[in-house]
C-alpha positions as CSV (number, residue, x, y, z in Angstrom):
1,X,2.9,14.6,-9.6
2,X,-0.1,16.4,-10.8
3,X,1.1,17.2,-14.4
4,X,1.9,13.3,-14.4
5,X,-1.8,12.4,-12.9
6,X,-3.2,14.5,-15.9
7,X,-1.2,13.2,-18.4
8,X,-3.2,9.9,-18.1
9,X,-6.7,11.6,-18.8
10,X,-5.9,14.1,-21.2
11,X,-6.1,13.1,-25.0
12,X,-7.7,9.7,-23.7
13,X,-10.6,9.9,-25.7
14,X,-9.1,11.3,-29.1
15,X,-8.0,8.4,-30.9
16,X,-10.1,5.7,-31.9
17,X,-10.6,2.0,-30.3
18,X,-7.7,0.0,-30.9
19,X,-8.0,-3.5,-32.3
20,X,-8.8,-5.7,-30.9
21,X,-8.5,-5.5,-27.1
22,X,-10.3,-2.1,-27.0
23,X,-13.1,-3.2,-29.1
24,X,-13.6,-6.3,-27.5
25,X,-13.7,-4.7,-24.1
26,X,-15.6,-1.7,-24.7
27,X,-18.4,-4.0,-26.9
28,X,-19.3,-6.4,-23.9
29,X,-20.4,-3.8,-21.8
30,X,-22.6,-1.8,-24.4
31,X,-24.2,-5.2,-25.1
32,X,-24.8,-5.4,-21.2
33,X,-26.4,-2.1,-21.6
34,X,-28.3,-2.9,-24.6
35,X,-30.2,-6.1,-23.2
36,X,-30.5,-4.8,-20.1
37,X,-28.4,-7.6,-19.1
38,X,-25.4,-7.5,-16.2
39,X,-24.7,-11.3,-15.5
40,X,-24.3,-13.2,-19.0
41,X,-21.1,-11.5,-20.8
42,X,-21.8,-11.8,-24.3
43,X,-19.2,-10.1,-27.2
44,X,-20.8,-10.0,-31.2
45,X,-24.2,-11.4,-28.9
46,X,-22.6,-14.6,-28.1
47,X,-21.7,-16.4,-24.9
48,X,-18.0,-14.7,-23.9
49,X,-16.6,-16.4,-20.8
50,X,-13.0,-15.1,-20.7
51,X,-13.1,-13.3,-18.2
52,X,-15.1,-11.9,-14.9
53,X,-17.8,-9.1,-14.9
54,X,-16.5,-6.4,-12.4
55,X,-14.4,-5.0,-15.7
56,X,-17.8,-5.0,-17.6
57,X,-19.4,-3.1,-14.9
58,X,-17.5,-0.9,-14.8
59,X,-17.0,0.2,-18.1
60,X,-20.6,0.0,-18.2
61,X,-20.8,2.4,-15.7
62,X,-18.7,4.6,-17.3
63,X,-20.5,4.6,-20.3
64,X,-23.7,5.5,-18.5
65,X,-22.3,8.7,-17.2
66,X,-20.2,9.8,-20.1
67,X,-22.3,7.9,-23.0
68,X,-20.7,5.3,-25.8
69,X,-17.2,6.7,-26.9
70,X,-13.9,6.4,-26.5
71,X,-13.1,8.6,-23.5
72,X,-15.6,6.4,-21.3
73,X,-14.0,3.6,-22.6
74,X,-10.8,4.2,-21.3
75,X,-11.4,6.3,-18.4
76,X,-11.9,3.5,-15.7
77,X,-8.3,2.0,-17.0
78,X,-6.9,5.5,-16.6
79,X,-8.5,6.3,-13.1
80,X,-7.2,2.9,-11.9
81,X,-4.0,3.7,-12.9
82,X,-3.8,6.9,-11.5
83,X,-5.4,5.0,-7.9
84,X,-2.8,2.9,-8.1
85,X,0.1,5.3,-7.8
86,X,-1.5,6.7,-5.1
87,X,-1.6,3.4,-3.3
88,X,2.3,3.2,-4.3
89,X,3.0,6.4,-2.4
90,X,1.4,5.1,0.5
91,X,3.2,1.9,0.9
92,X,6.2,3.5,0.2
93,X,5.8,5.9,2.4
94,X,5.1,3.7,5.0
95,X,8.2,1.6,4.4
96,X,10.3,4.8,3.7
97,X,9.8,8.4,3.8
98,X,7.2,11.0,1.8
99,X,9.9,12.1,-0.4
100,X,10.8,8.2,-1.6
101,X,7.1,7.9,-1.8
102,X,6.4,10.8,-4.5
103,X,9.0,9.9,-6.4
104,X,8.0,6.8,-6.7
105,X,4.8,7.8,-7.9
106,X,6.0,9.8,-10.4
107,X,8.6,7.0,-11.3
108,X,5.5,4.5,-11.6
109,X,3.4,6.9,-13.7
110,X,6.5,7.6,-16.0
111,X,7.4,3.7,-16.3
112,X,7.0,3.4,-20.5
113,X,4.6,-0.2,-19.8
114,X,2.6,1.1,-16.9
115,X,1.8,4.8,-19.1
116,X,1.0,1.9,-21.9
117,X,-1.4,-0.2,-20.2
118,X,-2.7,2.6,-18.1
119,X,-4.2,4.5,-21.3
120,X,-5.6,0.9,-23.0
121,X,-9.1,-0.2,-22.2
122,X,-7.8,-3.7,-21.3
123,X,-8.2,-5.4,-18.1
124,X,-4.6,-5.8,-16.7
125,X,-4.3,-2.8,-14.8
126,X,-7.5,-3.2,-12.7
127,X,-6.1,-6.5,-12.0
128,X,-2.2,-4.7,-10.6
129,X,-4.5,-2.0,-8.7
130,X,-6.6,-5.1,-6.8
131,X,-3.5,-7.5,-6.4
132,X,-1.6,-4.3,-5.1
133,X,-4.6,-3.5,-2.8
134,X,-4.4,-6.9,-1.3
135,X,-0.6,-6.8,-0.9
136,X,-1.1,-3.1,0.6
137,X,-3.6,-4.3,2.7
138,X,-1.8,-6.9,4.4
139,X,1.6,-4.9,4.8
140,X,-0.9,-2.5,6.4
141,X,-2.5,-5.2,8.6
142,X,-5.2,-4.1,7.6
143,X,-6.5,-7.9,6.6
144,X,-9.8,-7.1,5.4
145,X,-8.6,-5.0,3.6
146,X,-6.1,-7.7,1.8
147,X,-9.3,-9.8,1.7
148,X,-11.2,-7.7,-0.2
149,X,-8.2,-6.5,-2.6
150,X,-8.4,-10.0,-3.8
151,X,-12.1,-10.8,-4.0
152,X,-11.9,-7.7,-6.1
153,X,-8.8,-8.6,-7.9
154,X,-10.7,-12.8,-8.7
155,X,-13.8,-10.8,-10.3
156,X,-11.1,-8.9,-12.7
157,X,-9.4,-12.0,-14.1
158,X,-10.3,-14.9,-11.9
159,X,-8.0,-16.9,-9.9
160,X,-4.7,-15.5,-10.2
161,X,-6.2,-12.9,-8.5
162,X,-6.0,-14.6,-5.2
163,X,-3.1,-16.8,-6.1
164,X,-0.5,-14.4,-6.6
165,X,-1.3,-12.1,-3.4
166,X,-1.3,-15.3,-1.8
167,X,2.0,-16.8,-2.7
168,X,3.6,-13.5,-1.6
169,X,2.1,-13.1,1.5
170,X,2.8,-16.9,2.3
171,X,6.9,-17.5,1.0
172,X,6.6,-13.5,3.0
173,X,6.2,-15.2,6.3
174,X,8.0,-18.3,5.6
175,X,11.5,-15.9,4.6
176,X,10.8,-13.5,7.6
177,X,9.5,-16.6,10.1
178,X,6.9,-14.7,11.5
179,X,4.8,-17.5,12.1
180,X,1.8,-15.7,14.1
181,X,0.7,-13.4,10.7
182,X,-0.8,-17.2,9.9
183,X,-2.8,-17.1,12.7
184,X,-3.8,-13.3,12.3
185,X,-4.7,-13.8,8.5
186,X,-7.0,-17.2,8.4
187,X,-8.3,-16.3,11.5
188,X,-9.7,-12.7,10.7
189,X,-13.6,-13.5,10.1
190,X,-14.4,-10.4,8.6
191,X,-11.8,-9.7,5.7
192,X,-13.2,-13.5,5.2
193,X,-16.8,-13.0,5.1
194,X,-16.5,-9.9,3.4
195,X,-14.2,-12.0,0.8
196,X,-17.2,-14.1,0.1
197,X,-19.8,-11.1,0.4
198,X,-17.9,-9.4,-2.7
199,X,-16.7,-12.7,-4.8
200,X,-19.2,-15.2,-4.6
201,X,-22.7,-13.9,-5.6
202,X,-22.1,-12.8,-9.5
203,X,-20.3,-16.2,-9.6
204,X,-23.3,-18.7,-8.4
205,X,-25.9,-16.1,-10.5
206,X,-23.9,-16.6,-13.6
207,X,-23.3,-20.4,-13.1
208,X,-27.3,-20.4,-12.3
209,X,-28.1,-18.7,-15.7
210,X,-25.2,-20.4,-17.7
211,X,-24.3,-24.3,-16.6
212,X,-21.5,-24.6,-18.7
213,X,-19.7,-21.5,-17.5
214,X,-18.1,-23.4,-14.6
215,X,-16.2,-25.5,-16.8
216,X,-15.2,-23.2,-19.7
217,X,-13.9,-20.6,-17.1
218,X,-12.1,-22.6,-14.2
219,X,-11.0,-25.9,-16.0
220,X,-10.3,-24.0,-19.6
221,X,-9.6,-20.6,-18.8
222,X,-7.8,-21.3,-15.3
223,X,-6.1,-24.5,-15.6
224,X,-5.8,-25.6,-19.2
225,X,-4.8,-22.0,-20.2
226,X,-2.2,-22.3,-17.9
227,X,-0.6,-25.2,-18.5
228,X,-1.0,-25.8,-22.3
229,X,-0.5,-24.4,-25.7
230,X,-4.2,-23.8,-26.7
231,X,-4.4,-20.2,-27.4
232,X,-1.3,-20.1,-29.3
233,X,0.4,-17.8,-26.4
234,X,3.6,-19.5,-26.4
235,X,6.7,-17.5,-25.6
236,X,10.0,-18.7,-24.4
237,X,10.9,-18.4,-20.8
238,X,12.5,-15.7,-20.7
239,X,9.5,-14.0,-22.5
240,X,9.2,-11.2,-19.8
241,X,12.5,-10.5,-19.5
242,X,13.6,-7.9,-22.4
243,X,9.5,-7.2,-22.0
244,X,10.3,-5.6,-17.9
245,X,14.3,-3.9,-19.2
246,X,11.7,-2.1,-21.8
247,X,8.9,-1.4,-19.6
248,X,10.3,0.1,-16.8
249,X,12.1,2.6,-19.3
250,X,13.7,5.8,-18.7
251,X,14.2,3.8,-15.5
252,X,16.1,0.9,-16.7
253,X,19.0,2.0,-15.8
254,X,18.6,1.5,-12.1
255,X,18.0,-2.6,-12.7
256,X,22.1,-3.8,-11.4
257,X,21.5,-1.4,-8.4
258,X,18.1,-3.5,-7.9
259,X,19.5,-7.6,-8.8
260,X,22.7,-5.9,-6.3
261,X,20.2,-5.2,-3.5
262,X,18.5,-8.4,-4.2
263,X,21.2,-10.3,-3.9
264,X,22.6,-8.3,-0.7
265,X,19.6,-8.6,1.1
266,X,20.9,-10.8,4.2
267,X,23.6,-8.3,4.7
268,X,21.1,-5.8,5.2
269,X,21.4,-5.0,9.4
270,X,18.0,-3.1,10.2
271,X,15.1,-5.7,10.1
272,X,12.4,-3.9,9.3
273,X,14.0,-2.5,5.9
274,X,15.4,-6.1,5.3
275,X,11.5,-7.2,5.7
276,X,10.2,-4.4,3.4
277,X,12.7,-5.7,0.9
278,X,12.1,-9.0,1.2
279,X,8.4,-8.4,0.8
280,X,8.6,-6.0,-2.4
281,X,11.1,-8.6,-3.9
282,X,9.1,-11.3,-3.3
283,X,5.9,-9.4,-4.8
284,X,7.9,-9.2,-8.3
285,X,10.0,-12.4,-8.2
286,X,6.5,-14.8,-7.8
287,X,4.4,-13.0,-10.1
288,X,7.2,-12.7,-12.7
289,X,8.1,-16.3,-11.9
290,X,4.3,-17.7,-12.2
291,X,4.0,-15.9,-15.6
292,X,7.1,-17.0,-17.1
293,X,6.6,-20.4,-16.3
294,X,2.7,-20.0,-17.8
295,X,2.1,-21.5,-21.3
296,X,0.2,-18.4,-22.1
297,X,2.2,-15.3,-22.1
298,X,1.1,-11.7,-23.2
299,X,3.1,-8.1,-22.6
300,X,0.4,-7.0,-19.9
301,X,0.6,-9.9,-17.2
302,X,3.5,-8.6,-15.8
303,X,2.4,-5.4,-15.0
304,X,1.9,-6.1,-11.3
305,X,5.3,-6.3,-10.9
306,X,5.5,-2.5,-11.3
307,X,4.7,-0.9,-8.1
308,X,6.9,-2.5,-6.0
309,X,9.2,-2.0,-8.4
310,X,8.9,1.9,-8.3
311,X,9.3,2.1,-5.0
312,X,12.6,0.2,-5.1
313,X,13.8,2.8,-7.5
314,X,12.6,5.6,-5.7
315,X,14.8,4.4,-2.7
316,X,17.1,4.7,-5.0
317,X,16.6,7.8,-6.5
318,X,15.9,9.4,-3.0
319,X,19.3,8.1,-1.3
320,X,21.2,9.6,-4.2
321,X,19.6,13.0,-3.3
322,X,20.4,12.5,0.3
323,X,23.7,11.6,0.1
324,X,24.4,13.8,-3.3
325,X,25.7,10.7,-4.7
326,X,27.1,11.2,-7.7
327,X,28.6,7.6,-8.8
328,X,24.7,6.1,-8.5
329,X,23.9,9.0,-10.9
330,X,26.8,8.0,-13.7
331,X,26.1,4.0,-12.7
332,X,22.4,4.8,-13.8
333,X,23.1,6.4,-16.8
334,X,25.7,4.4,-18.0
335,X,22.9,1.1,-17.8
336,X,20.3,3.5,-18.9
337,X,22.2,5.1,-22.0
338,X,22.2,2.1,-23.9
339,X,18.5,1.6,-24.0
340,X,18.2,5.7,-24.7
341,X,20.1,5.2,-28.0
342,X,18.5,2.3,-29.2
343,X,15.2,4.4,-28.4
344,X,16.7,6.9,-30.7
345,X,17.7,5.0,-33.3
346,X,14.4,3.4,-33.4
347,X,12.5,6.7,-33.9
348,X,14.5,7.7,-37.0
349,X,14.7,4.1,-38.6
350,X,11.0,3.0,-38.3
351,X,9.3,5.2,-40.5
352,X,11.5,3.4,-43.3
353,X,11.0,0.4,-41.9
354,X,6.4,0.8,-41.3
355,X,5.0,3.7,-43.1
356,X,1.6,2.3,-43.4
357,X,-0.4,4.8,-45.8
358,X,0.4,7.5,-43.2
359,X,3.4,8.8,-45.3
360,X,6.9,8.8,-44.0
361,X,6.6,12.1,-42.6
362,X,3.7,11.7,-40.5
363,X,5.3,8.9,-38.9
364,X,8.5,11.2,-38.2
365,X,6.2,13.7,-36.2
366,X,5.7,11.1,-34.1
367,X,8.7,9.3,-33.4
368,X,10.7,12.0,-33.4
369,X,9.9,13.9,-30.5
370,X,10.4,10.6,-28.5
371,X,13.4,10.0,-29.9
372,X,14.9,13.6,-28.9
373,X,13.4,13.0,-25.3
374,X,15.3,9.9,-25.0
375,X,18.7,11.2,-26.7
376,X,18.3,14.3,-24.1
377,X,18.6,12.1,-20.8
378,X,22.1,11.1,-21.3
379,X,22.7,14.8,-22.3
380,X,21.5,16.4,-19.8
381,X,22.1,13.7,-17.4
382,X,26.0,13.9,-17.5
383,X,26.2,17.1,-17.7
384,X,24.2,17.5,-13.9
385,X,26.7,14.8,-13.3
386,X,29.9,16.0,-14.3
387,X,29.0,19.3,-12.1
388,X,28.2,17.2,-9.1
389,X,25.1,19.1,-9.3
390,X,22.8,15.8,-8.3
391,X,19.6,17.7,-7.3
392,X,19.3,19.2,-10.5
393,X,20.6,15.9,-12.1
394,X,17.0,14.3,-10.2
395,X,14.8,17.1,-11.4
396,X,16.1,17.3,-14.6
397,X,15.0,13.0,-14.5
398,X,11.4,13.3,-13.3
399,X,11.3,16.3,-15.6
400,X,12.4,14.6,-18.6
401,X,10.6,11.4,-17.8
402,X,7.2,13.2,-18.2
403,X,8.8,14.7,-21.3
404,X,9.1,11.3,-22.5
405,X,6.0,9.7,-21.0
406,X,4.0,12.5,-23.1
407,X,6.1,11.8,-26.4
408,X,5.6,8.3,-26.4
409,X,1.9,8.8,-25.7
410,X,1.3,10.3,-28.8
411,X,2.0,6.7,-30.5
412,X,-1.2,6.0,-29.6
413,X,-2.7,8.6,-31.7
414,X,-0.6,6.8,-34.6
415,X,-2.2,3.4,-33.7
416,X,-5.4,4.9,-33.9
417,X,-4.6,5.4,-37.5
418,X,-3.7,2.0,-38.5
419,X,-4.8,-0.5,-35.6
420,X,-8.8,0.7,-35.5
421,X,-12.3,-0.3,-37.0
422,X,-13.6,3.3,-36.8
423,X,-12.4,3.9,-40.5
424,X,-14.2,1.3,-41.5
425,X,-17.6,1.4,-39.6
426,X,-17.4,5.2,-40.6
427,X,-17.7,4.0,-44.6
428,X,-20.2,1.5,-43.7
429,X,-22.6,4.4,-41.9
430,X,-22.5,6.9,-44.5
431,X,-24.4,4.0,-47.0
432,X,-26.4,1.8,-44.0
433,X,-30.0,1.9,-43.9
434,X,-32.1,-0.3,-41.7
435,X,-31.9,-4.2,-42.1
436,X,-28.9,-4.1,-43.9
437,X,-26.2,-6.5,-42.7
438,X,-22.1,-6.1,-42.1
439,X,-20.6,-9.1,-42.6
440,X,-16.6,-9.8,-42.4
441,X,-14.6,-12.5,-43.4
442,X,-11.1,-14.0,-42.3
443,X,-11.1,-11.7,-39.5
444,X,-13.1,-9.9,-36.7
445,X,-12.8,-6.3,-36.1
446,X,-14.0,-5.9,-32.7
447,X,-14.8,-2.5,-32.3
448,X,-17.3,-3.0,-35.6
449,X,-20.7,-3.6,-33.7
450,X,-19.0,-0.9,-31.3
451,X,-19.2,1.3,-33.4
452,X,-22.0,0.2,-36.0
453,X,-24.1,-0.8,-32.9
454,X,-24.8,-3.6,-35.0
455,X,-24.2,-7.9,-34.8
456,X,-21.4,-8.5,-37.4
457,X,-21.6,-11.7,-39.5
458,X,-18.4,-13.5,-39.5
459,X,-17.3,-15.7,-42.2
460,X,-14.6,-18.5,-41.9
461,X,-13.4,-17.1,-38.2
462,X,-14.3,-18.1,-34.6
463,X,-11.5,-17.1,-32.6
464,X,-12.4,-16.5,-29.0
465,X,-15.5,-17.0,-30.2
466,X,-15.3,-20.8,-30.9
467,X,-17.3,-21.5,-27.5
468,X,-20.5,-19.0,-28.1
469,X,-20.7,-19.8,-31.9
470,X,-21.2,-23.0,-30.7
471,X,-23.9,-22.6,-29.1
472,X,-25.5,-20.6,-32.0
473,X,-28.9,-21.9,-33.4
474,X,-28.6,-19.9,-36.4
475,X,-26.6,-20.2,-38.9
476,X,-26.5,-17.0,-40.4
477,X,-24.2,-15.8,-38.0
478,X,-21.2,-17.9,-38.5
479,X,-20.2,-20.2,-41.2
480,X,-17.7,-21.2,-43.7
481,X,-16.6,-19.4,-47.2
482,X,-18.9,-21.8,-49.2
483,X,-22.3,-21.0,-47.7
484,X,-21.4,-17.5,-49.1
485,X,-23.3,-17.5,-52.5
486,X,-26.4,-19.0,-50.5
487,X,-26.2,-16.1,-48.2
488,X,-25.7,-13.3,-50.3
489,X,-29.0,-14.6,-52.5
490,X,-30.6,-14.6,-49.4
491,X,-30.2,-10.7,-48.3
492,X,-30.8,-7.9,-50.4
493,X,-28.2,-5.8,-49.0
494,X,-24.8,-6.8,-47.6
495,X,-21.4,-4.9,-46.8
496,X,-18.3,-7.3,-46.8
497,X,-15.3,-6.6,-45.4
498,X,-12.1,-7.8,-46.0
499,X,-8.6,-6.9,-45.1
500,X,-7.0,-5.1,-47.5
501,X,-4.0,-7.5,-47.7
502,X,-6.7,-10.3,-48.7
503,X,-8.3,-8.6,-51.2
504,X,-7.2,-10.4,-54.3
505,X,-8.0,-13.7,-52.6
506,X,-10.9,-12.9,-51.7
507,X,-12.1,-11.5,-55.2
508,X,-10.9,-14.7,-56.5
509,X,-12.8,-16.6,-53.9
510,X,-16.5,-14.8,-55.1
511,X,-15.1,-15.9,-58.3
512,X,-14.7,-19.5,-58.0
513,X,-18.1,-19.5,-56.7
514,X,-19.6,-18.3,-59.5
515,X,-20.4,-14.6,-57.4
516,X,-20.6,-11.4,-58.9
517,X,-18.0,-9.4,-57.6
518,X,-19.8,-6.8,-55.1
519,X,-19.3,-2.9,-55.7
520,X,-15.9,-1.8,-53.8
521,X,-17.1,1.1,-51.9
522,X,-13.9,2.1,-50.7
523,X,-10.8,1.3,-48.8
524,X,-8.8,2.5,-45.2
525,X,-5.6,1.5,-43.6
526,X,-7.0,-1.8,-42.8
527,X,-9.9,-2.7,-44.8
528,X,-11.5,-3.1,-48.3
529,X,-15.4,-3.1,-48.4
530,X,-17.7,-4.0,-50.6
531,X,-21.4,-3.9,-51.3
532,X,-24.2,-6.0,-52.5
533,X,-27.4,-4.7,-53.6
């Protein structure tokens, strides 16, 4: 488990922010820093009421002890991570045995999504750790505890946060019929009061400071986002479907055992297991059903689903030990083999397929360690198998998992490569001198005034930032393609960026408008800029 625990801080702060998540996310605090400012989120120095503050703060904090880069941008996302496979083990510990409890650690750490979203500085796993607080905190009885995982959990993302711990713990005693957890729950005036305590003062002091946050964050944000198409988040029902199959790889292949269990659940004689499986099924059935039937749909919302999960797979992967059970091992890999291959596959057909300005074999030295890894488990797997050897088959799994967990970490380092404004802000330092301004048009790189430490002037794009352009007084900052000539007259010194695909249209654009095409000071994997003198 501790090679695992390690694998999430190592190399986290050696790549370069990706876009545009990590940008956007890692800018908001710095700007918190720089104005001395903690209540009003602002992103680019405008009004950005997406989300909560306790995310801010924390990165903020982070940045404080180990200063503006990369590693303290994703070191609170890792640490949670990491907190919340400890908090696995000890539920599953208490609803199993230590041994279940490790390896369900180690199965949660290893899961291909979790390892994802565990090394991204994006908010979605601080929301899992909080709702699985809450959850853990009421299977512990511990109700304050539950109170405070979702106070915690509403300043991450906002309401879901107490919704979906909520709806479990509710349809929980409504299945089970163990009507007097009501009682114990709304009547516990501390987990309450300290729910308020923790929740409520950031949200009167920023509705104080800001009077229209109220509306843009619980009536647009909440409600709207929710139940409409506005941010262009659509996905199809069954959206999260393929998205969990993937994400809980190399573990896929115990999902029949699970929807078998599921289903088998009244047969189950001993009540308190049948309780512990009705709560952990209910945990990922609600949240997977409230997402799927949300307008808005992105790969990270169903990470809360993970935990319980793991430790349903753990039970698994314990009883098979127990028992030396050798037809769960060849049922596993038979459902997981599949997935392995087309893993495989994958690796040697996407360099063709993507190679960027990398070159096709740079891409190779990255897929193709992850593609052995994955070719290696049905391998290895059946050969354990065939000897009836199913203690080595299990360590040769948890072994191999972290195998592949490191392998497919290294695709970040190739995303850093091609999905970053560091490239970029590095061309625009080596020229910048004081009052000089970055503008961009089209687009919005979000980890420019990251790294520049600089406003960025956007041309022709709002985005998420429709609501605090709007409330803009000048209009320097934002504004369409054919203020351009007007604006360039008006600064001596300008660097325009453009991606690299738009390059041609946007020369031709300068061109219609009478504008002397700027000097191209050079080119990266995403962007062309220019400069005006």
């Amino acid at each position: 488990m501790g090679l695992t625990i390690s694998l999430y801080i190592y190399g986290i702060g050696s790549y370069p922010l990706l876009e545009p998540d990590e940008g956007r996310y890692s800018e908001i605090p710095r700007e918190m820093i720089e104005r001395g400012d903690y209540n009003t989120p602002k992103l680019n120095y405008v009004k950005y009421f997406e989300k909560p503050a306790l995310f801010y703060w924390m990165n903020a904090l982070s940045f404080k002890v180990f200063g503006e880069n990369e590693f303290a941008s994703r070191f609170p996302t890792a640490l949670i991570a990491i907190l919340g496979a400890l908090l696995t083990y000890m539920l599953a510990k208490s609803i199993y045995c230590h041994n279940t409890a490790v390896i369900s650690s180690v199965i949660l750490l290893t899961m291909l999504l979790y390892l994802a979203i565990g090394q991204i500085n994006i908010i979605d796993m601080t929301l899992s750790f909080f709702i699985t607080l809450s959850l853990a905190g009421f299977w512990f009885k511990r109700y304050w505890l539950f109170y405070a995982g979702m106070a915690l959990a509403l300043l991450s993302k906002g309401l879901i946060g107490i919704v979906l711990p909520g709806a479990v713990v509710f349809w929980y005693i409504v299945l089970t019929r163990q009507w007097s957890l009501f009682k114990e729950i709304l009547t516990n005036r501390v987990g309450i009061i300290l729910f308020f305590i923790v929740s409520l003062p950031w949200f009167i002091a920023v509705c104080i400071a800001n009077r229209d946050f109220f509306y843009f964050f619980f009536i647009q944000e909440h409600f709207l986002r929710y139940a409409t198409k506005m941010h262009d988040r659509y996905q199809p029902l069954w959206f999260f479907i393929p998205i969990l199959i993937l994400g809980v790889i190399p573990w896929a292949g115990f999902i029949p055992n699970a929807l078998k269990q599921l289903f088998g659940i009244r047969n189950i004689k001993d009540e308190g297991e049948k309780r512990a499986l009705i709560f952990l099924y209910l945990w990922i059935l609600i949240i997977f059903i409230f997402f799927s039937l949300s307008s808005s749909k992105l790969i990270p919302y169903i990470v809360p689903v993970l935990p319980p999960i793991a430790i349903i797979f753990a039970s698994f992967l314990n009883k098979m030990l127990d028992n030396e059970d050798a037809d769960l091992a060849k049922r596993m890999l038979l459902w997981g083999t599949p997935l392995f291959v087309l893993i495989f596959a994958a690796s040697m057909v996407y360099p063709f397929i993507d190679r960027h300005e990398i070159g096709i074999l740079k891409l190779y030295s990255y897929t193709i360690p992850l593609g052995i890894v994955s070719l290696a488990f049905p391998v290895i797997g059946f050969h354990y198998v065939k000897k009836k050897n199913i203690k080595l088959f299990v360590f040769g799994m948890l072994l191999l998992s972290l195998l592949f967990s490191a392998s497919a970490k290294r695709g970040f380092f190739l995303m850093g490569e091609t999905r970053s404004a560091y490239d970029t802000a590095q061309l625009i330092s080596e020229y910048r001198i004081e009052g000089d301004l970055v503008a961009q048009i089209w687009d919005y790189d979000q980890g420019l005034p990251f790294y520049l430490k600089q406003r960025i002037v956007l041309i022709d794009w709002l985005g998420e930032l429709r609501f605090g352009a709007a409330q803009e007084t000048d209009p320097m900052w934002f504004f369409k393609p054919d203020k351009l000539k007007e604006f360039l007259d008006n600064h001596a010194r300008v660097f325009l960026i453009v991606d690299k695909r738009r390059k041609n249209q946007f020369e031709s654009l300068l061109t219609s408008f009478d504008i002397r095409i700027p000097e191209l000071l050079g080119e990266n994997n995403r962007n062309s800029v220019y400069i005006k003198k």
